[in-house]
Every structure is written in C-alpha cells, then in structure tokens.
C-alpha positions as CSV (number, residue, x, y, z in Angstrom):
1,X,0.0,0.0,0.0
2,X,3.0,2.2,0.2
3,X,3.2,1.5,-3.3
4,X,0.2,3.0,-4.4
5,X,0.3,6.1,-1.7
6,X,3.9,7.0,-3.3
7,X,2.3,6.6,-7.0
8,X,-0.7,9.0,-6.1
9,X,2.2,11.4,-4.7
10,X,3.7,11.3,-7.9
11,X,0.7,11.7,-9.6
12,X,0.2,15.3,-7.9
13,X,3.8,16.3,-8.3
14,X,3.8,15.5,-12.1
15,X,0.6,16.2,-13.1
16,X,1.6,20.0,-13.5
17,X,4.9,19.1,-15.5
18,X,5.3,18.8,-19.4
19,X,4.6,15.7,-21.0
20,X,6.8,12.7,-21.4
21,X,7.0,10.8,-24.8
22,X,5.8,7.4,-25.1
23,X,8.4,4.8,-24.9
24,X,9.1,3.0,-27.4
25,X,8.6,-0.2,-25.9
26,X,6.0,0.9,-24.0
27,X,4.2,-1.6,-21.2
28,X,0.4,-2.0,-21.7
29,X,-1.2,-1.4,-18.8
30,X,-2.4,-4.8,-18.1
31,X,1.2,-6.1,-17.1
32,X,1.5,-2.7,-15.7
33,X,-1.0,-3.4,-13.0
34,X,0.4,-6.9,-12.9
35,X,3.9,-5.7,-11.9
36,X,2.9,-3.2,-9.8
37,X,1.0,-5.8,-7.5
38,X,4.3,-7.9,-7.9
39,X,6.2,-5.2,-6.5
40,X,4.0,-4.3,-4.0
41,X,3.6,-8.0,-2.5
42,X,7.6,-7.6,-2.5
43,X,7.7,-4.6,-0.4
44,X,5.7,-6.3,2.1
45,X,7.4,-9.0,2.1
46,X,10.4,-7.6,2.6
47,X,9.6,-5.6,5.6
48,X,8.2,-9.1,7.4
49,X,11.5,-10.5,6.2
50,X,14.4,-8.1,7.1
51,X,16.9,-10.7,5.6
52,X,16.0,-10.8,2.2
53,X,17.7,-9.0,-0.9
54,X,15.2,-6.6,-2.1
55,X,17.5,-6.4,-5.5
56,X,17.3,-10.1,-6.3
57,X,13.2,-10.4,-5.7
58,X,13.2,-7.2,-8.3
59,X,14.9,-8.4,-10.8
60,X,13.0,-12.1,-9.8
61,X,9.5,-9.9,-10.8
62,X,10.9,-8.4,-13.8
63,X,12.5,-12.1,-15.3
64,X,9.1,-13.4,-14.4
65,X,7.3,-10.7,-17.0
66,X,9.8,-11.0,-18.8
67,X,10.7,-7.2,-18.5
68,X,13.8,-5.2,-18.7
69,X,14.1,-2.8,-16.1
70,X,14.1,0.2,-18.2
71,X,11.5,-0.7,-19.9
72,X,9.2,-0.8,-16.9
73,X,10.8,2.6,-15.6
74,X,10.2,4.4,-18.8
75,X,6.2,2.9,-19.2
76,X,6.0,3.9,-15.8
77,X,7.3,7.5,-16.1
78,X,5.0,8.0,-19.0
79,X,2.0,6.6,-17.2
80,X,2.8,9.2,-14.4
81,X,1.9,11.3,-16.6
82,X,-0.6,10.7,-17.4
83,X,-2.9,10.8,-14.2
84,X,-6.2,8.8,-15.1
85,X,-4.5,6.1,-17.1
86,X,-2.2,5.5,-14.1
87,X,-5.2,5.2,-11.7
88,X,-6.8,2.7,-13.7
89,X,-3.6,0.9,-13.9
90,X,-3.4,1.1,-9.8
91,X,-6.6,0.3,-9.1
92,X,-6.1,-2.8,-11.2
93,X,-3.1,-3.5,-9.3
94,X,-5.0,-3.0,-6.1
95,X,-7.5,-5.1,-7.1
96,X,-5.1,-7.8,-7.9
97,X,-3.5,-8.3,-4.4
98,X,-6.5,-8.3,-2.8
99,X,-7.5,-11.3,-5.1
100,X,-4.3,-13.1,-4.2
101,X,-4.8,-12.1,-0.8
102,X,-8.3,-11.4,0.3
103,X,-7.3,-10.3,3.5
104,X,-6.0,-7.4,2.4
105,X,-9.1,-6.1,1.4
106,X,-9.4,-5.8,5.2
107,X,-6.6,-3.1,4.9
C-alpha cells in the first residue's frame, strides 16, 4: 500500500509538469498493473523478512514478466503522466493483491 500512496504522490507532483514521450517499448497497462501488485507484495514481504535481498526479488518480478528494467521505468514515467490512465492501472493492481490475498481487502 505504500506503493500505491507514493504513485498518487507522484501523480500530484507530475501532473503539473510537461509531457513525457511514449516509450518506445512501451508496457500495456495490463502487465503494468500486474507488476505493480508484484512489487507491492515484494515490499511487504520484505519488511516481514528483514533478511532478504530486495534487488534479487526485483529483478525475480521483472524475469518473471519477462521485462527489462528500463523498460518498466520508462512505461511507468509515462504513465505518471498521465494521471487517469495510471489510476486505472493502480486500481487494477489494487485489485489484484486483494485477489491473491483477500485479507487485504481488510486493509
């Protein structure tokens, strides 16, 4: 959930800057929300688990989606800004966790 409360930030600090140009490999936003869920469970994860290598579960998620890591942080620097396409994209991912974890709805 930190996640998506930084990603809103963003969205207000960017949503009053110029335009940025669509990637060339740009990410639909289907594996975007995907990811973003990914990442999300990761970050919890890794606070339960103090031990683990944030780095290697990263670059786990991105070999999983089969995603280069600039790739992902160019789609998702264009899809800050570009503020209702991003929250659809997060409310997907929301929706996501809480379907792998239906507890977390309770959150």
């Amino acid at each position: 959930m930190r996640l998506f409360l930084l990603a809103v930030t963003c969205i207000l600090l960017v949503s009053c800057s110029d335009a940025v140009n669509k990637p060339k490999n740009l990410l639909d936003s289907d594996l975007m929300s995907e990811m973003i869920a990914d990442f999300a469970i990761n970050e919890q994860l890794g606070l339960m688990n103090q031990d683990g290598n944030m780095e290697i579960s990263s670059k786990y998620i991105l070999k999983k989606h089969n995603v280069k890591g600039k790739d992902f942080s160019d789609s998702y620097a264009y899809y800050l800004s570009k503020p209702r396409k991003l929250q659809r994209i997060l409310t997907k991912a929301q929706k996501i966790i809480k379907e792998k974890d239906p507890d977390a709805a309770d959150y």
